[in-house]
N, CA and C of each residue as an Amber inpcrd file, in Angstrom:
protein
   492
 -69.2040000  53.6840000  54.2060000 -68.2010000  53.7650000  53.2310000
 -68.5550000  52.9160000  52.0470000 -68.2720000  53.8030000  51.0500000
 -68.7280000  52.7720000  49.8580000 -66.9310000  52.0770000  49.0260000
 -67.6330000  51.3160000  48.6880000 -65.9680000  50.6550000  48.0850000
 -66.0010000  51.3440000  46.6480000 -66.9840000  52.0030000  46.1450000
 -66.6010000  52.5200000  45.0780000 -65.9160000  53.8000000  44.8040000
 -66.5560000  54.4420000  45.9830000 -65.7810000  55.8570000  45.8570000
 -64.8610000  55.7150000  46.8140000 -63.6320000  56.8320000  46.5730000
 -62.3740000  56.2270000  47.5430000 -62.5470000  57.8130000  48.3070000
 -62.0670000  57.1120000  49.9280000 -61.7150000  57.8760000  50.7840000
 -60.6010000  58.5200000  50.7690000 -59.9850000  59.7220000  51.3230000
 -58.8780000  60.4150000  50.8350000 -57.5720000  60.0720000  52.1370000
 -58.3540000  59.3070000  53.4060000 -58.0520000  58.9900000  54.8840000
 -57.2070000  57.7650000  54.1340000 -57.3080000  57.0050000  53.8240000
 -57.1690000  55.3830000  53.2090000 -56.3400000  55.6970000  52.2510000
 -56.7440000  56.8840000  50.9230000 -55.4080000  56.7820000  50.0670000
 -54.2430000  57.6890000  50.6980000 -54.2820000  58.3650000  51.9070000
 -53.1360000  58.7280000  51.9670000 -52.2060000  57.5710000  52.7390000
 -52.8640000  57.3850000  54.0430000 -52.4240000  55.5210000  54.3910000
 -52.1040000  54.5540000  53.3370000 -53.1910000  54.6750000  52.3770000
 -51.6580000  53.4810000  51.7410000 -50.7540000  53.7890000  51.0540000
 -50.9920000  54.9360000  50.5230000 -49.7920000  55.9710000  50.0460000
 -48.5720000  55.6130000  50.7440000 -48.8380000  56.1620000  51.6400000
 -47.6710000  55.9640000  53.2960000 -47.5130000  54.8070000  53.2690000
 -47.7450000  53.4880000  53.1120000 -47.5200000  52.5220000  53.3930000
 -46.6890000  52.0540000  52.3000000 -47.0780000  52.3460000  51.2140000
 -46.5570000  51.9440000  49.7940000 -44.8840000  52.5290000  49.8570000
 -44.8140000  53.9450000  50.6640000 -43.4540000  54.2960000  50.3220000
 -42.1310000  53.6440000  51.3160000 -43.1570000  53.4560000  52.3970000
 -42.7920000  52.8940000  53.6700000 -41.6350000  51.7140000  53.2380000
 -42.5500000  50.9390000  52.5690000 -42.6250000  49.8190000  51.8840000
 -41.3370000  49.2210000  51.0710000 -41.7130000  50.4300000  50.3800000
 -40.6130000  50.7040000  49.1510000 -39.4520000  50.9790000  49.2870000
 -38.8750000  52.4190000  50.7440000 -37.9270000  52.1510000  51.2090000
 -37.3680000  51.0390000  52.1730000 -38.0480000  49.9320000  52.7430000
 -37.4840000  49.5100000  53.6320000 -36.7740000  47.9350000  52.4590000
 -38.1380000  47.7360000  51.5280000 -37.4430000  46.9100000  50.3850000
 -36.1290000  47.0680000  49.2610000 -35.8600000  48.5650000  49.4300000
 -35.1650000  49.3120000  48.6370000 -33.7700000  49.3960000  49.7550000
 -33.7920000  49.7260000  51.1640000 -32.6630000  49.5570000  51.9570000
 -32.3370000  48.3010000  52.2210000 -33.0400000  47.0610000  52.5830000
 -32.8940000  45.6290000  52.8620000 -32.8880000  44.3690000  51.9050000
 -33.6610000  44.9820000  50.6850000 -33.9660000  43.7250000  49.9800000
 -33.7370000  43.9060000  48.1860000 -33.6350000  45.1840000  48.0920000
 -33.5760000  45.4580000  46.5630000 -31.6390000  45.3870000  46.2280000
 -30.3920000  45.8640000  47.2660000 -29.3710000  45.5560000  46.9470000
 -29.0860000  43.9830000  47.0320000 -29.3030000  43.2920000  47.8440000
 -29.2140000  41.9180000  47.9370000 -29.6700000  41.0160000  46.6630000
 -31.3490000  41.5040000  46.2460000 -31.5080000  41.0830000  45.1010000
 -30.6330000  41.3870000  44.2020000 -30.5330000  42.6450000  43.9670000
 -29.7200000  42.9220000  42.9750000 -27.9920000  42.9300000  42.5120000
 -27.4600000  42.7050000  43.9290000 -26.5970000  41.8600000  43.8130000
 -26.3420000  40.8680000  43.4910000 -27.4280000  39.6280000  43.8400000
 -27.4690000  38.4890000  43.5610000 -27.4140000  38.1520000  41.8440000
 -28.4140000  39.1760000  41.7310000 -28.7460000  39.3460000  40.2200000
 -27.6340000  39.2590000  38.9140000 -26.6170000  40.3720000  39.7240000
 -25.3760000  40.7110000  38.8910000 -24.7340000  39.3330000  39.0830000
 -24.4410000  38.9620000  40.2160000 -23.5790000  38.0220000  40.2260000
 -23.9000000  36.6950000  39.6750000 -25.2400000  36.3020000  39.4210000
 -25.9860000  35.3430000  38.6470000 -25.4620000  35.6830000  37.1850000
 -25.4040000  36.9600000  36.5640000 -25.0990000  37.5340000  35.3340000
 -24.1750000  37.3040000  35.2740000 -23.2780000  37.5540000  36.0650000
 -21.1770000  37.6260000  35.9210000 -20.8950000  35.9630000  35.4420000
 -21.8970000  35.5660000  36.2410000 -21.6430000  33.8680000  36.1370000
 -22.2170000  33.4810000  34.8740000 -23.0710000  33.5600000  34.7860000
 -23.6200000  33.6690000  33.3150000 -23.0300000  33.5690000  32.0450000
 -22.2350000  35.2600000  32.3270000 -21.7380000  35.3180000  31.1100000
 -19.9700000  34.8600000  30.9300000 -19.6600000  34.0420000  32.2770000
 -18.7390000  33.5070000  32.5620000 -18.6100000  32.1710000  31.7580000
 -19.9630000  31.6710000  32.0510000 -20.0020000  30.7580000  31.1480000
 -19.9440000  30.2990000  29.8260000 -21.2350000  31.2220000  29.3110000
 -21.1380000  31.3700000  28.0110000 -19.7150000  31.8380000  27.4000000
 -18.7020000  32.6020000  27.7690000 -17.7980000  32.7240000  27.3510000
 -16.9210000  31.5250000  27.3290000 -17.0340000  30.8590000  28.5320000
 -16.2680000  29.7470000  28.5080000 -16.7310000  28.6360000  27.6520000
 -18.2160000  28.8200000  27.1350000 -18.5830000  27.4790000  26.6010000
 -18.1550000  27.8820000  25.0410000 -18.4030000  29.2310000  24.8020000
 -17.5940000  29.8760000  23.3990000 -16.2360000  29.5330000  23.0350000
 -15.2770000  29.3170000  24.1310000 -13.6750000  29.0400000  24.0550000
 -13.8760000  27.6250000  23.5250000 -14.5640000  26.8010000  24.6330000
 -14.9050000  25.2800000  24.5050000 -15.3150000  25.1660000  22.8900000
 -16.1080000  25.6520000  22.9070000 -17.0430000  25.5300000  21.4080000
 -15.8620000  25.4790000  20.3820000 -14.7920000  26.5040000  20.4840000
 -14.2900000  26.8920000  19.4230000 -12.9940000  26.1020000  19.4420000
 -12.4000000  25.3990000  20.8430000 -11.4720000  24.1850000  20.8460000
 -11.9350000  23.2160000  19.9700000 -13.3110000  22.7210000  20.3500000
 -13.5730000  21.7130000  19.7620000 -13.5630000  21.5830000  18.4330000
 -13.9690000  22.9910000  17.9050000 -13.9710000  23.3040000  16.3220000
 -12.7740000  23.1620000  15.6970000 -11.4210000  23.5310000  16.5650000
 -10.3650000  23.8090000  15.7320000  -9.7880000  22.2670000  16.1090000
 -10.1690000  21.4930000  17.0780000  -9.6830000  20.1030000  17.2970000
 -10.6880000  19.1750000  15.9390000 -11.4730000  19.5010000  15.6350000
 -12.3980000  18.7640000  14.9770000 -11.9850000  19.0380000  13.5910000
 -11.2970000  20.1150000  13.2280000 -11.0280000  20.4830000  12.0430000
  -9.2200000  19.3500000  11.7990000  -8.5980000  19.6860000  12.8740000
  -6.9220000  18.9310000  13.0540000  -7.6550000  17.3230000  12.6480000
  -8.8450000  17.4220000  13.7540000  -8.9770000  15.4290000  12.8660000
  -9.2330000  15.6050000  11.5320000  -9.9050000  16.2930000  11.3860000
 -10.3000000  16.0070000   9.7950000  -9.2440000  15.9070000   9.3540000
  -8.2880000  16.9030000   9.2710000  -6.8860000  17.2970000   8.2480000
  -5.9100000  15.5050000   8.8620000  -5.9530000  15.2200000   9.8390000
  -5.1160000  14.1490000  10.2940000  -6.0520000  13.1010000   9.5760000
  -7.1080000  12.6990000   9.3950000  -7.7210000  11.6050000   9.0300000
  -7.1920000  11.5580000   7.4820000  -7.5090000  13.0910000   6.9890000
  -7.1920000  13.3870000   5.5660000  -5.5570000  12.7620000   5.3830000
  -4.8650000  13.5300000   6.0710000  -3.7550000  12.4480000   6.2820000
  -3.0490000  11.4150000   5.4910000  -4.0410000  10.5340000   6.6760000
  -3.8190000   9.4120000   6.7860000  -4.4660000   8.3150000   5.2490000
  -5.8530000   8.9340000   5.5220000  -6.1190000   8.4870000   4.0990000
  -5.0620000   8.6850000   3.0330000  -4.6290000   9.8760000   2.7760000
  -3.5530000   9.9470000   1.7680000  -2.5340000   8.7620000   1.6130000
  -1.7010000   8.7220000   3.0340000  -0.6010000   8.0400000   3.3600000
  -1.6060000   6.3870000   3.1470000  -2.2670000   6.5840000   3.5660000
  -2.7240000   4.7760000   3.1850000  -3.0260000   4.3110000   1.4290000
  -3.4420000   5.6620000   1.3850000  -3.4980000   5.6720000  -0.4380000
  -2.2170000   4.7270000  -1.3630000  -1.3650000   6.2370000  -0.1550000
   0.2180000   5.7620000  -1.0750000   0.6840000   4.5740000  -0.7450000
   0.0370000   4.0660000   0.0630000   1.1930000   2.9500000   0.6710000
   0.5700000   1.6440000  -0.1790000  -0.6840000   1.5690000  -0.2820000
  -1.0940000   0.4520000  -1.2130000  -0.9160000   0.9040000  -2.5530000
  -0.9510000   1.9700000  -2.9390000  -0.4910000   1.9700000  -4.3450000
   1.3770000   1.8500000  -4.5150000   1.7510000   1.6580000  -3.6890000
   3.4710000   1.4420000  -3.5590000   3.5000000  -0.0890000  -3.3000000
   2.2810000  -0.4200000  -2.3650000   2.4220000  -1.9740000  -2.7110000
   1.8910000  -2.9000000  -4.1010000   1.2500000  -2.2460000  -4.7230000
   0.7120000  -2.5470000  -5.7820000   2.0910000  -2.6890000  -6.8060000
   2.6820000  -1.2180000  -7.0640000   3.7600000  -1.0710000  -7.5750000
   4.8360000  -1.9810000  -7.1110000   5.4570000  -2.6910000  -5.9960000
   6.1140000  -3.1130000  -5.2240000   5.9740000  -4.7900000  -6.1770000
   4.5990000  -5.1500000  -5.7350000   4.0800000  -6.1860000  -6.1570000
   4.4010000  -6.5600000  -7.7650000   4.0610000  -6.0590000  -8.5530000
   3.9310000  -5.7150000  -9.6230000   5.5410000  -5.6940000 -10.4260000
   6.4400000  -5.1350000  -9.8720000   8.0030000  -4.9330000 -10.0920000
   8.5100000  -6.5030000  -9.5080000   7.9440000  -6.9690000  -8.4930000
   8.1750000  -8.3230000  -8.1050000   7.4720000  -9.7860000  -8.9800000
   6.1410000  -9.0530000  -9.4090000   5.9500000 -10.3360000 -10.4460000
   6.4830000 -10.4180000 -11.6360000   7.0360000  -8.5180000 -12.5770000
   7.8050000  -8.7850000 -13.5510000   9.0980000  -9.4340000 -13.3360000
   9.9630000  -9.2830000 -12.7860000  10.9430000  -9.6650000 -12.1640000
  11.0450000 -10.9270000 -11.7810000  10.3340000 -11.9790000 -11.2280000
  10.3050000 -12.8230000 -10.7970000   9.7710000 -13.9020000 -12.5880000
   9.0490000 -13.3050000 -13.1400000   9.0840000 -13.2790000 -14.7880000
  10.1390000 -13.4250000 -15.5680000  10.5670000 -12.6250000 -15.6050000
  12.3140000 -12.4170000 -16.0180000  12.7680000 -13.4820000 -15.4430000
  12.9310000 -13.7660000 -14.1090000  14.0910000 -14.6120000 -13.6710000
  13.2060000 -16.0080000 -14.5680000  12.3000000 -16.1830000 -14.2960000
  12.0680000 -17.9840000 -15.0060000  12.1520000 -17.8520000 -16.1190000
  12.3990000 -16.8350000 -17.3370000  12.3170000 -16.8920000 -18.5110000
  13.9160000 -17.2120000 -18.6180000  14.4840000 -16.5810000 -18.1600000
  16.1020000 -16.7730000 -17.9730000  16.2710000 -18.0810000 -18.1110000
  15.7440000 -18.6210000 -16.6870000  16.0080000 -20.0990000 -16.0260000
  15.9180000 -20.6900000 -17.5280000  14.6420000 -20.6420000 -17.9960000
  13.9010000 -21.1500000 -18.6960000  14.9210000 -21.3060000 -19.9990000
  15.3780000 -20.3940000 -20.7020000  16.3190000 -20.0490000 -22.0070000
  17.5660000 -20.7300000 -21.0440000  17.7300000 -20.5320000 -20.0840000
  18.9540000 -21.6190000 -19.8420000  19.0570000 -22.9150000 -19.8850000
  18.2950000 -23.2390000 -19.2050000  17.4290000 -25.0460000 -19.1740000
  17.3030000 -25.3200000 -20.8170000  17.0070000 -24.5140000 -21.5810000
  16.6610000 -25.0120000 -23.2270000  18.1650000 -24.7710000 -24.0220000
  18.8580000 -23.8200000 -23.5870000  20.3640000 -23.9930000 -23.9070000
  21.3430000 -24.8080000 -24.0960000  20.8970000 -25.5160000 -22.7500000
  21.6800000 -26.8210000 -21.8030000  21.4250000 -28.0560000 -22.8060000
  19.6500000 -28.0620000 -22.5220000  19.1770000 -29.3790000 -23.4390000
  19.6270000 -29.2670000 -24.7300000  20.0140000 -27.9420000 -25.5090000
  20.4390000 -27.9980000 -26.7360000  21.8400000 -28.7710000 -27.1560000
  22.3920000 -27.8330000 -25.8520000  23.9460000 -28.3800000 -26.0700000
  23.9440000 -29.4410000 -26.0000000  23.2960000 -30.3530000 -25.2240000
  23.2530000 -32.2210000 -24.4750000  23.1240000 -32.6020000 -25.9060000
  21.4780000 -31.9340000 -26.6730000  21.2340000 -32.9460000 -27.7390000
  22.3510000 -32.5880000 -28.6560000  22.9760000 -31.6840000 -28.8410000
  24.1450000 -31.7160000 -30.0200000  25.1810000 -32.6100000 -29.6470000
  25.5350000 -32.4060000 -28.4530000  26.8220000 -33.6820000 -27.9600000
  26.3260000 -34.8380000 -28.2430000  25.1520000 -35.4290000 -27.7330000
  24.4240000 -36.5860000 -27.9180000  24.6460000 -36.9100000 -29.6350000
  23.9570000 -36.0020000 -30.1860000  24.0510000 -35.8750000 -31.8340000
  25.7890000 -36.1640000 -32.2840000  26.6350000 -35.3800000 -31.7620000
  28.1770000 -35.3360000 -32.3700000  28.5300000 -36.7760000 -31.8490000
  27.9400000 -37.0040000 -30.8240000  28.3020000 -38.6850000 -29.9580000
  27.7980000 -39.7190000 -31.0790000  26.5200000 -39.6330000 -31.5910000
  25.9220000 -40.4240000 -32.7290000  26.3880000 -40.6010000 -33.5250000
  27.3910000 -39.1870000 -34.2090000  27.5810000 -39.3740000 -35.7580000
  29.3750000 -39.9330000 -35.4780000  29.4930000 -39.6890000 -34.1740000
  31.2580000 -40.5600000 -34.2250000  30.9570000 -42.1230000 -34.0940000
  29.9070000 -42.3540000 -33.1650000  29.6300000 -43.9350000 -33.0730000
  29.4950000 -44.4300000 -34.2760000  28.9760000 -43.8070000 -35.1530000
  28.0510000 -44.0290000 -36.4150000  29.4890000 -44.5710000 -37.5820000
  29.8650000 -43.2040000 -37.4090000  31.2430000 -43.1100000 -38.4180000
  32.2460000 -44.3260000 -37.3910000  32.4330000 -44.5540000 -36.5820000
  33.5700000 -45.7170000 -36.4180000  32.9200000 -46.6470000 -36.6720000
  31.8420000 -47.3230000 -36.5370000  30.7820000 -48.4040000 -37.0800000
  31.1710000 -48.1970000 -38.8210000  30.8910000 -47.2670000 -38.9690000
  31.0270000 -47.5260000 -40.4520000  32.5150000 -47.4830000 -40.6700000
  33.5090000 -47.5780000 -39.9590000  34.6740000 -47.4280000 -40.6270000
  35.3280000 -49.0180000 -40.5840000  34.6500000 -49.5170000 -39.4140000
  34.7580000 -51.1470000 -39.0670000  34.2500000 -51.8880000 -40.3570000
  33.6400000 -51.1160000 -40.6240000  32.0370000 -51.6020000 -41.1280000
  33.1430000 -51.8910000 -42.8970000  33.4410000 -50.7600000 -43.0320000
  34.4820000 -50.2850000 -44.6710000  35.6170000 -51.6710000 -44.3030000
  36.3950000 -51.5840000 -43.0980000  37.7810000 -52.3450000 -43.0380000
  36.8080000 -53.8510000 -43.4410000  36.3690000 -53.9970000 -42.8580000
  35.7290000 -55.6520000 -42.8870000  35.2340000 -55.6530000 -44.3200000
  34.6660000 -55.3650000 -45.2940000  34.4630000 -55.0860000 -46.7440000
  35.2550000 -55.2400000 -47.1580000  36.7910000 -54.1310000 -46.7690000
  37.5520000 -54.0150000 -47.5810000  38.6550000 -55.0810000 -47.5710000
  38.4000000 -55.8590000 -46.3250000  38.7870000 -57.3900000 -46.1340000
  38.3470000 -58.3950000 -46.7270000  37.0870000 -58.3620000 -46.6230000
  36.6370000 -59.4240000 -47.4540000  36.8320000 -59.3150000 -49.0930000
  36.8180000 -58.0320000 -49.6320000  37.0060000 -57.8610000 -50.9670000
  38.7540000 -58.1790000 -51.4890000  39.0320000 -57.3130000 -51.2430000
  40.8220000 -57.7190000 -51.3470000  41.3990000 -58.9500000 -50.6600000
  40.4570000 -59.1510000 -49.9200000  41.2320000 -60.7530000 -49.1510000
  42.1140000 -60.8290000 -48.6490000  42.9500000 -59.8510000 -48.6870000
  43.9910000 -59.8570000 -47.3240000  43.8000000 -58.5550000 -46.0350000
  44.4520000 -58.4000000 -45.6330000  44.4730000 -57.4470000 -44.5180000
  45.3310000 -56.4640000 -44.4240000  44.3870000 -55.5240000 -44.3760000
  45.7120000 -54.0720000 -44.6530000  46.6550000 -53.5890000 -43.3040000
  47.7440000 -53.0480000 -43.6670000  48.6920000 -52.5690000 -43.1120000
  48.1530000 -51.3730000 -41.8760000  48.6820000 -51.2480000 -40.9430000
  48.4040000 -50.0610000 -40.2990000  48.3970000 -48.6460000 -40.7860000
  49.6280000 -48.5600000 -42.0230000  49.4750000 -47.0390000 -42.2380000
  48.2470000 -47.6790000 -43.3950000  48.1840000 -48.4930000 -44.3450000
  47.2610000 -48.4650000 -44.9600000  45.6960000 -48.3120000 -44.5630000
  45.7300000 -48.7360000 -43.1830000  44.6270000 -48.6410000 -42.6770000
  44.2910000 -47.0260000 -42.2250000  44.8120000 -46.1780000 -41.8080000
  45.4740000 -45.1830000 -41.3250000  45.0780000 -44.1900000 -42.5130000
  45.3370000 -44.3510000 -43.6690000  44.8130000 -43.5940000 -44.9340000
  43.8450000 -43.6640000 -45.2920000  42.8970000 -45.1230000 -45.4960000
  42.0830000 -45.4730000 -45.3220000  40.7810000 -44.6130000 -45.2700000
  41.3090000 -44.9000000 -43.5100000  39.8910000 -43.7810000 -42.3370000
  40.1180000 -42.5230000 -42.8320000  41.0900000 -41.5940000 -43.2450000
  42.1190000 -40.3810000 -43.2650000  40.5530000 -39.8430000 -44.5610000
  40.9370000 -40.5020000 -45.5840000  40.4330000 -40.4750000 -46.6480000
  38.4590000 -40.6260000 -46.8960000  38.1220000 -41.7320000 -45.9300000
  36.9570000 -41.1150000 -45.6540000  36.4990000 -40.7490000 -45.2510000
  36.8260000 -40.2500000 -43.8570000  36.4750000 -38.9850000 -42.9680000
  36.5690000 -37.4740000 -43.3010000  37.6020000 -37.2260000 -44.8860000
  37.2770000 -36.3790000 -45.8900000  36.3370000 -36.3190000 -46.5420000
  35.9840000 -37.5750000 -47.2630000  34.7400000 -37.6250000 -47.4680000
  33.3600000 -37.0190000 -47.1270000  33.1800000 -37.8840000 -45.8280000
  32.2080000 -37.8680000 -45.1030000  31.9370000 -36.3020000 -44.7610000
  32.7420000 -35.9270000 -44.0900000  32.8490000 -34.3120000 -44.0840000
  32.3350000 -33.2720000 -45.4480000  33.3050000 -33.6720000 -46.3670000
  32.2400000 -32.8270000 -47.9120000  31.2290000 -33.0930000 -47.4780000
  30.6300000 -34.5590000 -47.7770000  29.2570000 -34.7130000 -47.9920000
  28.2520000 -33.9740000 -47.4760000  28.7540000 -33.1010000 -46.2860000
  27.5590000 -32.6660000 -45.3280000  27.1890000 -31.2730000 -45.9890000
């Protein structure tokens, strides 16, 4: 027998063997595989579907943070620019009040120094009115009467008054 040329004894034997073969892999071993197969697939695409749902939670959760972060940034925006404003209405204000204080305190001292002042010019003027009787004692040499004295002051406290 040569191995190059083929016998027709041998290819029908393995012929036969090949189909033999084929059905007993095809009754015992080709549904099992191929069951397995599908059900490897079912799972498969069990997954991937499920990792698609997943995928797309995460997307629409990932999008809610954004919009919530966005948010928040906003709301933190406003809240320091309300404290700014807040601040700001509290230092004018607090402005105002010492300028007040302030024009009051200089009011006060005004009024003091004018009383002080009206206090001066009465001390001043009864000094000088002592000041006139004793003159007008020593000049006339006697001593005047009460109403004379009385007209006296009357008369230059008219005075004194024009003069101003």
């Amino acid at each position: 027998m040569d191995l190059l040329s083929p016998d027709s004894g041998v290819i029908f034997w393995t012929v036969l063997t090949f189909i033999i073969l084929l059905m007993i892999l095809k009754k015992y071993a080709w549904k099992p595989i191929l069951q397995t197969l599908e059900e490897r697939e079912y799972k498969l695409r069990q997954a991937l579907s499920q990792a698609e749902q997943d995928q797309k939670k995460a997307e629409k959760l990932l999008e809610e943070q954004k919009a919530l972060l966005e948010t928040a940034r906003r709301e933190s925006s406003n809240i320091i620019n309300e404290s700014q404003k807040s601040a700001e209405n509290s230092r004018k204000e607090i402005m105002q009040q010492a300028q007040i204080e302030a024009d009051r305190i200089l009011e006060r001292a005004k009024q003091e120094i004018n009383l002080s002042k009206e206090a001066a010019i009465a001390e001043v003027r009864q000094y000088a009115i002592e000041l006139s009787f004793t003159a007008a004692q020593k000049i006339i040499g006697e001593t005047l009467s009460r109403k004379q004295h009385i007209h006296l002051i009357k008369n230059y406290i008219k005075e004194l008054s024009q003069s101003k």
